[in-house]
C-alpha positions in Angstrom: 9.3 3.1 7.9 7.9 1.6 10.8 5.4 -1.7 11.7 2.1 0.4 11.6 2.8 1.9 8.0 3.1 -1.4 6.5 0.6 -3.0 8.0 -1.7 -0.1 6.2 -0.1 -1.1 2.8 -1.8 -4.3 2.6 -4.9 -3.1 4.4 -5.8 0.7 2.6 -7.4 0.7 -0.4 -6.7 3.3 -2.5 -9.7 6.4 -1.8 -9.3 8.1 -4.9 -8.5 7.5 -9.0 -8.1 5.3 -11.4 -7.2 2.6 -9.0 -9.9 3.2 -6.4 -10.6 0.8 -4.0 -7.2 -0.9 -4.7 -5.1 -1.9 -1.4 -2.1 0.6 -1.8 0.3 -2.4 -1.8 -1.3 -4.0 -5.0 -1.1 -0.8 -7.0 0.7 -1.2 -10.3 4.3 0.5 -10.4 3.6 2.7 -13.3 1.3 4.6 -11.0 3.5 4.9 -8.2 6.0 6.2 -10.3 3.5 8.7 -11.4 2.9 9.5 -8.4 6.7 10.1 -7.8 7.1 12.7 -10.8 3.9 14.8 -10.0 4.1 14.4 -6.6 2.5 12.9 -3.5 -0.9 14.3 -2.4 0.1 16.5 1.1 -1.7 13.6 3.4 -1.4 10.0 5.3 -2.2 8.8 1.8 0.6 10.7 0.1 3.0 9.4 2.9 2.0 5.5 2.3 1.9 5.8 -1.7 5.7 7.5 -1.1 6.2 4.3 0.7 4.8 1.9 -1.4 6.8 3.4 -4.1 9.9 3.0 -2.5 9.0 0.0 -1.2 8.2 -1.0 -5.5 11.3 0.6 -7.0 13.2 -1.2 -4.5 12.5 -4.7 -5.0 11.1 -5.2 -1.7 7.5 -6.4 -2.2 8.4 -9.5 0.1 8.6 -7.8 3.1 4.4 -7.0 2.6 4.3 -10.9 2.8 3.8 -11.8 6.0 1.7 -9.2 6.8 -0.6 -10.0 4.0 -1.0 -13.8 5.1 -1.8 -11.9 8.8 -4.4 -9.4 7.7 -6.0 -12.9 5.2 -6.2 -14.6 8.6 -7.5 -11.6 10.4 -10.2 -11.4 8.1 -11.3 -15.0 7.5 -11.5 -14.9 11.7 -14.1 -12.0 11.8 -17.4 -13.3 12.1 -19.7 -12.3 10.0 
């Protein structure tokens, strides 16, 4: 787990599924867990949904916090 990964949690929407367009962070646990039996696709996606399950079945959804208030300030600063 490192700074960068997270930071693409709360910013990568999900390309593909029933939960397209969904930042990977936000996706509902019984999907991760899905995920988790069937297995993780073979890419950067299937790295950071691994992530965000472990991150889920852990408890740990609190450490996405910070960086989600960043990435909310980084985008209300973008003009437009």
């Amino acid at each position: 787990m490192n700074a960068p990964d997270l930071q693409k949690l709360v910013t990568t929407p999900m390309p593909f599924g029933k939960h397209k367009g969904v930042l990977l962070a936000d996706l509902p646990g019984n999907y991760l867990n899905w995920f988790a039996r069937e297995g993780f696709p073979k890419s950067e996606i299937g790295r950071l949904l691994a992530l965000m399950h472990e991150i889920d079945h852990n408890g740990l959804g609190d450490l996405l916090r910070p960086l989600r208030a960043l990435g909310d300030r980084q985008r209300a600063e973008r003009p437009r």
